[in-house]
MMTF fields as JSON, N, C-alpha, C and O atoms, coordinates in Angstrom:
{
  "mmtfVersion": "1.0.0",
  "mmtfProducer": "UNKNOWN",
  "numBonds": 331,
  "numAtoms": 332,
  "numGroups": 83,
  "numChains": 1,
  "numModels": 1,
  "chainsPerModel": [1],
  "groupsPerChain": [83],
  "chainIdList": ["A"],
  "bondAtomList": [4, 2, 8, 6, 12, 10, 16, 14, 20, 18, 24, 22, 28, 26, 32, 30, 36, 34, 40, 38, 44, 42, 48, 46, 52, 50, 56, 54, 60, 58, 64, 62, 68, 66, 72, 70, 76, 74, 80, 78, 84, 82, 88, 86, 92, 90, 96, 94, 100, 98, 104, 102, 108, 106, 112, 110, 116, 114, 120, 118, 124, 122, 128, 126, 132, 130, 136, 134, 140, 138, 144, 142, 148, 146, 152, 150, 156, 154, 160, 158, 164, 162, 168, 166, 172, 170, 176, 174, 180, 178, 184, 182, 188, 186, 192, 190, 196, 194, 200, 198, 204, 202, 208, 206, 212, 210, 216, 214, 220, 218, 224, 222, 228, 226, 232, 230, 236, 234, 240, 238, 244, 242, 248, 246, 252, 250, 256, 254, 260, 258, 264, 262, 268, 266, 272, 270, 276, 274, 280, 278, 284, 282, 288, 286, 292, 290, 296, 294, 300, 298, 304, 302, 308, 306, 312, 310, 316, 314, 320, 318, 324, 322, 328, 326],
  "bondOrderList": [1, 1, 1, 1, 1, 1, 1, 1, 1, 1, 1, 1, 1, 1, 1, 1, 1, 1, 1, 1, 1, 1, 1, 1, 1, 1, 1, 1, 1, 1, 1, 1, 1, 1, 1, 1, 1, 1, 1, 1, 1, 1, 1, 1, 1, 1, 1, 1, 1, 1, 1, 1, 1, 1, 1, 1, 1, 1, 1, 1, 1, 1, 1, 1, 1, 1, 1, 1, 1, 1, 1, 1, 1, 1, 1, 1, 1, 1, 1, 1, 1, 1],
  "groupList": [{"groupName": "UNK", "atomNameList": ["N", "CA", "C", "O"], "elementList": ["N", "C", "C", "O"], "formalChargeList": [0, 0, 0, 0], "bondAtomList": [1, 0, 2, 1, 3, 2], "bondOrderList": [1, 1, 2], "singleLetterCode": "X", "chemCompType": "L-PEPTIDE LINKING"}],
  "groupTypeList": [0, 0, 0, 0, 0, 0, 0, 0, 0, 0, 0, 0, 0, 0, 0, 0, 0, 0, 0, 0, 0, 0, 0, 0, 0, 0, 0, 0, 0, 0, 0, 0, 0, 0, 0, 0, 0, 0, 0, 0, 0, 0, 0, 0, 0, 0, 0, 0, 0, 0, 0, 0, 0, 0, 0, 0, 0, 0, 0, 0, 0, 0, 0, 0, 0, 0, 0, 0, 0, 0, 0, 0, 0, 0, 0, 0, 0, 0, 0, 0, 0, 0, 0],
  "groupIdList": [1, 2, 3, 4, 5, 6, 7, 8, 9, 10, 11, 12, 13, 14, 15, 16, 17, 18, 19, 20, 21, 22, 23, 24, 25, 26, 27, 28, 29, 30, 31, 32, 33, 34, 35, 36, 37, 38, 39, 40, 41, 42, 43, 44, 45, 46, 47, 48, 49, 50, 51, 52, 53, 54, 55, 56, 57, 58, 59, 60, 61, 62, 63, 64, 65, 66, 67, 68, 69, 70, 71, 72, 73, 74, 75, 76, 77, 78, 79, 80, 81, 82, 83],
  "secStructList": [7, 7, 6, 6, 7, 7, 7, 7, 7, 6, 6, 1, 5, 2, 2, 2, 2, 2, 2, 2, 7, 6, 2, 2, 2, 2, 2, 2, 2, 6, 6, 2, 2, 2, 2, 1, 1, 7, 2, 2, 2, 2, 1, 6, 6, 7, 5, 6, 2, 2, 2, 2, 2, 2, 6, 6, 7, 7, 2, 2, 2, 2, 2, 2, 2, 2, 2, 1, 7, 1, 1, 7, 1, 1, 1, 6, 6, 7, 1, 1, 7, 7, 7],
  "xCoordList": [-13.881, -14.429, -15.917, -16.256, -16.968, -18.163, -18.51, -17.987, -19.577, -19.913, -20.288, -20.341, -20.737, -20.958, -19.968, -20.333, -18.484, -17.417, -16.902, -16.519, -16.785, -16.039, -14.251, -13.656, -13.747, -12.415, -11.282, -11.751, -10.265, -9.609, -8.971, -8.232, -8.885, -8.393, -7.22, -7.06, -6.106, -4.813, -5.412, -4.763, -6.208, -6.531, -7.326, -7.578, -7.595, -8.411, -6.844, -5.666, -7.617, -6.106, -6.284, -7.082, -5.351, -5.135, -6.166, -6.338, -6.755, -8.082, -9.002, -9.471, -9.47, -10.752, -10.218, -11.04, -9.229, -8.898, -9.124, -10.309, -8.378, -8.457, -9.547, -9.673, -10.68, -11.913, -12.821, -13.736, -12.254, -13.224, -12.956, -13.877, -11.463, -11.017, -9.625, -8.503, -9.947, -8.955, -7.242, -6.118, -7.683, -6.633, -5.382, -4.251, -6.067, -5.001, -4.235, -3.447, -4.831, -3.898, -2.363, -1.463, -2.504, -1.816, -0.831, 0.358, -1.63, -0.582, 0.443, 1.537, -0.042, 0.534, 1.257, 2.313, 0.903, 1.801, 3.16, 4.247, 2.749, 4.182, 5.275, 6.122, 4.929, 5.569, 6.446, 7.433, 5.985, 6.147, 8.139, 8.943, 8.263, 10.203, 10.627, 11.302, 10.152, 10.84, 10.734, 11.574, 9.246, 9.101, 10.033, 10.467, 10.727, 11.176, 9.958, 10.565, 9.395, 7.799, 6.194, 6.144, 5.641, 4.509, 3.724, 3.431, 3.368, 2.427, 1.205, 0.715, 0.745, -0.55, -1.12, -2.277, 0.469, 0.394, 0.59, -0.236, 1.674, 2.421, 1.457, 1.567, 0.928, 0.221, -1.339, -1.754, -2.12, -3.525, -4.261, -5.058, -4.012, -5.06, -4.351, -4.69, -3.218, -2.749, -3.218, -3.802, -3.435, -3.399, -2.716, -1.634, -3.117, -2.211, -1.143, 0.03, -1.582, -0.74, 0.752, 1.934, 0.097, 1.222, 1.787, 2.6, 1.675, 2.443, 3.216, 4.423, 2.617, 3.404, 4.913, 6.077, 4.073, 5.252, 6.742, 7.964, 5.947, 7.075, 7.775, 8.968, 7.569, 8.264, 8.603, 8.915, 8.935, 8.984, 8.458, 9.013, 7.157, 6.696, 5.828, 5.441, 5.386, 5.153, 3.406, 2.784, 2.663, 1.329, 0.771, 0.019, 1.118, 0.262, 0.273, -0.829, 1.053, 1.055, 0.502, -0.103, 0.552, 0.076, -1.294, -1.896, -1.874, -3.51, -4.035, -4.943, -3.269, -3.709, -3.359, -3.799, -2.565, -3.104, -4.054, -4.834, -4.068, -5.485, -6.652, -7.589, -6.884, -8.021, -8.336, -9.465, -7.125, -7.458, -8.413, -8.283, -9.381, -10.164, -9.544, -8.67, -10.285, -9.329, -10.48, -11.494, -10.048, -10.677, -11.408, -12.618, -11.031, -12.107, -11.37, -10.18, -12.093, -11.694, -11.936, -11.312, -13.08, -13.279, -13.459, -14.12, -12.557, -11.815, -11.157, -10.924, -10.759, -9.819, -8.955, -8.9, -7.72, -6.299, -5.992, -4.868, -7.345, -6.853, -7.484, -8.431, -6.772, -6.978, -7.888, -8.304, -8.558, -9.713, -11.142, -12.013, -11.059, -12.566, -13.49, -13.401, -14.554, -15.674, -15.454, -14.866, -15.998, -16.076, -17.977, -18.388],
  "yCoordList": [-3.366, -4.702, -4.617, -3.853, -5.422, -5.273, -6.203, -7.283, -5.457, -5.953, -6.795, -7.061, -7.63, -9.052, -9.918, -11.083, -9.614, -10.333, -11.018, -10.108, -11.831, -11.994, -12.512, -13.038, -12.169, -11.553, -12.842, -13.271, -13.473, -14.227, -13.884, -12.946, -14.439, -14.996, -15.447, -16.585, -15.065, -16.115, -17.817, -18.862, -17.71, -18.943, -20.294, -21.438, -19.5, -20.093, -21.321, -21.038, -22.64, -23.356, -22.738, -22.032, -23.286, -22.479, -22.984, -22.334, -24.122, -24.71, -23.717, -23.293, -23.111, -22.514, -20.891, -19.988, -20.813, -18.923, -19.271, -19.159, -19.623, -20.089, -20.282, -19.891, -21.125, -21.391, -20.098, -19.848, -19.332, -18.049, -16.974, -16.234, -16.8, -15.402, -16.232, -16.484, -16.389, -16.675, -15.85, -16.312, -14.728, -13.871, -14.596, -14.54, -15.552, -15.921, -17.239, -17.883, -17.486, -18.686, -18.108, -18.819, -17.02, -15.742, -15.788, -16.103, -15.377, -14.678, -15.778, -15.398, -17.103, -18.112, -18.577, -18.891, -18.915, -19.284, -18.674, -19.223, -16.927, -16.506, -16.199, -15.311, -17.201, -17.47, -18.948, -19.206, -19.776, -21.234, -20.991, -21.337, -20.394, -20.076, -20.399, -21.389, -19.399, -18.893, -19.655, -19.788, -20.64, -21.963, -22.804, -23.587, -22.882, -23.978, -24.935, -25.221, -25.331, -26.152, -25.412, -24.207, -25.658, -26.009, -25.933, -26.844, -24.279, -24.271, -25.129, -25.916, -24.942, -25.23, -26.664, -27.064, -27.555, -28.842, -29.326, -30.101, -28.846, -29.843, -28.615, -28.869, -27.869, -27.095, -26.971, -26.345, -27.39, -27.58, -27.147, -26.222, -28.018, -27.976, -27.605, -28.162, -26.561, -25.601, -24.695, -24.351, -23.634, -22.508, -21.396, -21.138, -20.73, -18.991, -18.85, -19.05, -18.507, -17.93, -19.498, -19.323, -20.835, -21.489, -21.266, -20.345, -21.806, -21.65, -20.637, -20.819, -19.344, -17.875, -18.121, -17.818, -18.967, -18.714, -20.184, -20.058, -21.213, -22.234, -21.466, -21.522, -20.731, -19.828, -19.086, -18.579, -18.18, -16.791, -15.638, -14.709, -16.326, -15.284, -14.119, -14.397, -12.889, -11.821, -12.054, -11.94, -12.378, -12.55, -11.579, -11.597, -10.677, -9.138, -8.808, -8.915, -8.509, -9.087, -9.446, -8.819, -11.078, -12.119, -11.988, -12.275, -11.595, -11.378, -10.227, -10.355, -9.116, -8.334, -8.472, -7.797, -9.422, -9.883, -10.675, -10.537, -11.652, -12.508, -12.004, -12.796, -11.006, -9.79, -8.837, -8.415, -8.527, -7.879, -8.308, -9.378, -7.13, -7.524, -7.687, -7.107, -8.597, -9.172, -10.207, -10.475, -10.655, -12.256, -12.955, -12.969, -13.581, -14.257, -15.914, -16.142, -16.668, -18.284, -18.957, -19.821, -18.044, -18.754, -17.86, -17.922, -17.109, -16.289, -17.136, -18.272, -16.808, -17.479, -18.27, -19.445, -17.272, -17.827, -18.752, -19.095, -19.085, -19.902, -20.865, -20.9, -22.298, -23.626, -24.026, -25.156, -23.219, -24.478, -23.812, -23.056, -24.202, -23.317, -24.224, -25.424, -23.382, -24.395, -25.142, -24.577, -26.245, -26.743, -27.177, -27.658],
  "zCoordList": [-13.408, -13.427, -13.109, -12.206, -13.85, -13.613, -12.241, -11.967, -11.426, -10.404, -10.093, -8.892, -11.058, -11.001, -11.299, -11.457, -11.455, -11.761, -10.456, -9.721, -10.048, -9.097, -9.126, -10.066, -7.844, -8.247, -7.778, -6.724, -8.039, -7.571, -6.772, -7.072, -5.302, -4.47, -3.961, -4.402, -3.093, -2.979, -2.335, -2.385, -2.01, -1.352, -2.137, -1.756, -3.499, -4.715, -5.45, -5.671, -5.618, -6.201, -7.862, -8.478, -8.059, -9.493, -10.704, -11.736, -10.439, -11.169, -11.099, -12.155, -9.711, -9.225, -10.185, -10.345, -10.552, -10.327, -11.87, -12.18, -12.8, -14.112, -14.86, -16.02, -13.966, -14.201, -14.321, -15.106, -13.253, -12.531, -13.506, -13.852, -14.093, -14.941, -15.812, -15.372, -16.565, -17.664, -17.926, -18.121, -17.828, -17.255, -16.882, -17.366, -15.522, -14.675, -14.983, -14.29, -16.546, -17.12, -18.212, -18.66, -18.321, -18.435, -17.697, -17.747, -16.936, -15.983, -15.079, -14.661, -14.856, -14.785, -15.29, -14.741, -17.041, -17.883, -17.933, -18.113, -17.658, -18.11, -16.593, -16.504, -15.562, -14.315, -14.546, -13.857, -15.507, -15.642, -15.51, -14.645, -16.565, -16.403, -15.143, -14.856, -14.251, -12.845, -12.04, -11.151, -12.178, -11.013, -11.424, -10.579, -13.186, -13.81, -13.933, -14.964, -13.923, -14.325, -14.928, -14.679, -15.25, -15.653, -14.37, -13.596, -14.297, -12.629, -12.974, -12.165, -14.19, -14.302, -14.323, -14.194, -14.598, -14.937, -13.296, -12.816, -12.515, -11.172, -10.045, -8.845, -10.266, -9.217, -9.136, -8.16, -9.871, -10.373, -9.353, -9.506, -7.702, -7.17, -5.958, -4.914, -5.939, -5.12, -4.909, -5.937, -3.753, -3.802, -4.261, -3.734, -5.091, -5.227, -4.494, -4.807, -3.528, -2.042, -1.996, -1.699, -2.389, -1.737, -2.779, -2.704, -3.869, -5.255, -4.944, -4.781, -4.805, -4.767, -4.075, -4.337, -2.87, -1.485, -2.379, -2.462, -2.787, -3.057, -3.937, -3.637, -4.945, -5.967, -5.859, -6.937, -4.575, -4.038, -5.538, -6.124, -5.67, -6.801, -6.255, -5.12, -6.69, -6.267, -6.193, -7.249, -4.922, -4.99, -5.516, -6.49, -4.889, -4.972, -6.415, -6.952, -7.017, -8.665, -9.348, -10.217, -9.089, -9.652, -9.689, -10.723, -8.711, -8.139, -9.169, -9.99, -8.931, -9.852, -11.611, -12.541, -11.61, -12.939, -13.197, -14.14, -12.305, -12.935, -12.571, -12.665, -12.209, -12.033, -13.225, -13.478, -13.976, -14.534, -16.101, -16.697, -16.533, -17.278, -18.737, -19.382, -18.918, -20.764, -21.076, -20.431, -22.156, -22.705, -21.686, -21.915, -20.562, -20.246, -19.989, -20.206, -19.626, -19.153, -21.26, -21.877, -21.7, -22.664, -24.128, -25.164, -23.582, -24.821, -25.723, -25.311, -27.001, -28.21, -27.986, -28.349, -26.953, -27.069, -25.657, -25.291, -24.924, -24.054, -24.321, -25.107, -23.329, -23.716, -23.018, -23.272, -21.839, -21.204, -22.196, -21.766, -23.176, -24.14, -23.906, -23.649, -24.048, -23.611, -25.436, -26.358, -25.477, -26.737, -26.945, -28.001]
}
């Protein structure tokens, strides 16, 4: 990751992490099953960490997916594009 990237957070709500690395709309989306909902829709302005904990979903994970380098917040295949 380049050094000027900065890295998401468990304490970031899921607006701020999404915004920050696109990645982590990814990596969210493909959690939506397991919460049964739409994190991105009923969790917006949650934290990582709580989401994680209401879902018993795997933070440590999760973190390192929306870290990892790819596309971007305003890459192709995601929906917050800049227009």
């Amino acid at each position: 990751m380049p050094e000027d990237a900065a890295e998401v957070t468990a304490s970031m709500t899921l607006l701020e992490a999404v915004q920050l690395r696109g990645e982590c709309e990814d990596a969210l989306r493909a959690r939506d099953a397991r919460a049964g909902c739409c994190l991105l829709c009923d969790h917006l302005f949650d934290s990582i960490e709580h989401v994680a904990g209401l879902y018993g979903l795997d933070l440590k994970q999760l973190l390192k997916e929306c870290n990892q380098q790819g596309a971007g917040v305003f890459g192709q295949h995601h929906s917050f594009q800049k227009k």
